[in-house]
C-alpha positions as CSV (number, residue, x, y, z in Angstrom):
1,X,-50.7,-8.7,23.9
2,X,-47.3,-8.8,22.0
3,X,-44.0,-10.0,23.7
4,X,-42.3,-7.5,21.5
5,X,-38.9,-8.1,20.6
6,X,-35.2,-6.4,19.9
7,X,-33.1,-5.9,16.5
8,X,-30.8,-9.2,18.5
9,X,-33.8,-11.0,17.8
10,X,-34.2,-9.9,14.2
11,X,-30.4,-10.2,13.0
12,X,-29.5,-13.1,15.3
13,X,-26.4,-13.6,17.2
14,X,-23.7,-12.0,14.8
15,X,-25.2,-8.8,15.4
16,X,-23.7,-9.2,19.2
17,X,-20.6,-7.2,19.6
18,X,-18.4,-9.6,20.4
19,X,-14.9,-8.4,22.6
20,X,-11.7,-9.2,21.1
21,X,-9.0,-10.2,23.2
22,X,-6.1,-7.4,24.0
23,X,-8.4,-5.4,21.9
24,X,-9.1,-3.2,25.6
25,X,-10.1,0.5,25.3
26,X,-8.6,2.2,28.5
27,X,-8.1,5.9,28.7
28,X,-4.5,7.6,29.3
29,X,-3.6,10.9,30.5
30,X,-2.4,12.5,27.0
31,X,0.7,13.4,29.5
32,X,1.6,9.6,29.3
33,X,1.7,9.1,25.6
34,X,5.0,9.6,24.4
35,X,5.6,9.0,20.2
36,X,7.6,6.7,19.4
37,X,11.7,7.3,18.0
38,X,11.0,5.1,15.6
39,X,8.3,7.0,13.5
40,X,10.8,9.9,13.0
41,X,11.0,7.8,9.3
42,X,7.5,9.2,8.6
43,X,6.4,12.7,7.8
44,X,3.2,13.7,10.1
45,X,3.0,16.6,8.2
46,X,0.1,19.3,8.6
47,X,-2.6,18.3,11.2
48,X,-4.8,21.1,10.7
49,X,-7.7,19.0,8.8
50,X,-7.3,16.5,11.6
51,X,-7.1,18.8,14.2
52,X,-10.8,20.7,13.0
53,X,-12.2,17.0,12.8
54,X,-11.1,15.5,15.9
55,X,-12.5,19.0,17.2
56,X,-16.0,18.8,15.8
57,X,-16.2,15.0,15.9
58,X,-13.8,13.8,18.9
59,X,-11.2,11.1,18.4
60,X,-13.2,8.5,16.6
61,X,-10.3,5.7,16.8
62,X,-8.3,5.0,19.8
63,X,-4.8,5.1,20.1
64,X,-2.5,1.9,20.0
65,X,0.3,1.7,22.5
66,X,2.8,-0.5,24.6
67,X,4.2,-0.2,27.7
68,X,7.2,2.2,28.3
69,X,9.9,3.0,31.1
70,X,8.5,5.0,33.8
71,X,4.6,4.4,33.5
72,X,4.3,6.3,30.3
73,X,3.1,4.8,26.9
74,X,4.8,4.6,23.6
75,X,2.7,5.2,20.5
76,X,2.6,1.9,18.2
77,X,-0.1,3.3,15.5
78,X,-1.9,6.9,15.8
79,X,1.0,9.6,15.7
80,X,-1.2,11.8,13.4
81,X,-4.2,11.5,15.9
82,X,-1.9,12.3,18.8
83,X,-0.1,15.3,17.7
84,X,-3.8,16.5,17.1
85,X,-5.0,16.5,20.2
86,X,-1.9,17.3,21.5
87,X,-2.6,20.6,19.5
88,X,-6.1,20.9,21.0
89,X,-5.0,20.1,24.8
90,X,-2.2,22.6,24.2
91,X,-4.6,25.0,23.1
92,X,-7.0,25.1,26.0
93,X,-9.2,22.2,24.9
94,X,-9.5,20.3,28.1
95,X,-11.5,17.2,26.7
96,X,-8.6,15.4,25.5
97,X,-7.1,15.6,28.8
98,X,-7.1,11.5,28.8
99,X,-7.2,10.0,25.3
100,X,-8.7,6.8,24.4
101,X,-5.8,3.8,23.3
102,X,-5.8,-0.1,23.5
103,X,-2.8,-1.1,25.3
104,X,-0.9,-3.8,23.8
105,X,2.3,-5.7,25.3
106,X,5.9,-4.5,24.0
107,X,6.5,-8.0,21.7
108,X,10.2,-7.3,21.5
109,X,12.2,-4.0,19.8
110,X,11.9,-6.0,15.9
111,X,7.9,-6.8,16.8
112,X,7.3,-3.4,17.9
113,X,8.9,-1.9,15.1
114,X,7.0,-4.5,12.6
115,X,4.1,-3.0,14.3
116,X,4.7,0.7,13.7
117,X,5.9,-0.1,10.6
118,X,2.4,-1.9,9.3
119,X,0.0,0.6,10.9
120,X,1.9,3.1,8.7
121,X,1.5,1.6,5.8
């Protein structure tokens, strides 16, 4: 009788998915994302595509943040994607109540802006 085996044992360990760390997925009330002052230098422009994607599809990327004053969250990277299901929540569409978003530490106001800055770009 076989043993039988698993894809692991076909592609070896680098098939494992391996965590990264800071990299954790948590999900935030879409009340406690706030955008971030900062990306007022960038257009976000029209959302509709997004917003019939994110519909049909669900937010396929999470949401990159950092701490802010009074438990909310400040958007680092995914100011597009927010204002989309901002749009969706607004509108009735109850699944994006909480919103998927890794959860980084505020590295100083000239760090966090070099990060906004690159996840533009």
């Amino acid at each position: 009788m076989s043993k039988g085996f698993s894809v692991d044992d076909i592609l070896g360990a680098q098939s494992k998915a391996q965590a990264v760390p800071g990299m954790v997925v948590v999900q935030l009330p879409i009340e406690d994302i706030i955008p971030n002052p900062a990306n007022e230098i960038y257009n976000i422009g029209d959302v509709s595509m997004l917003v019939a994607s994110i519909a049909d599809k669900g937010l396929r990327q999470a949401l990159e943040v950092i701490p802010a004053d009074g438990g909310k969250y400040m958007l680092i990277a995914g100011h597009r994607r927010w204002t989309a299901c901002c749009q969706l929540y607004n509108g009735g569409d109850k699944r994006f109540a909480r919103l998927p978003a890794v959860v980084k530490p505020s590295e100083g106001a000239d760090e966090d802006l070099i990060s906004l800055i690159t996840s533009n770009a």
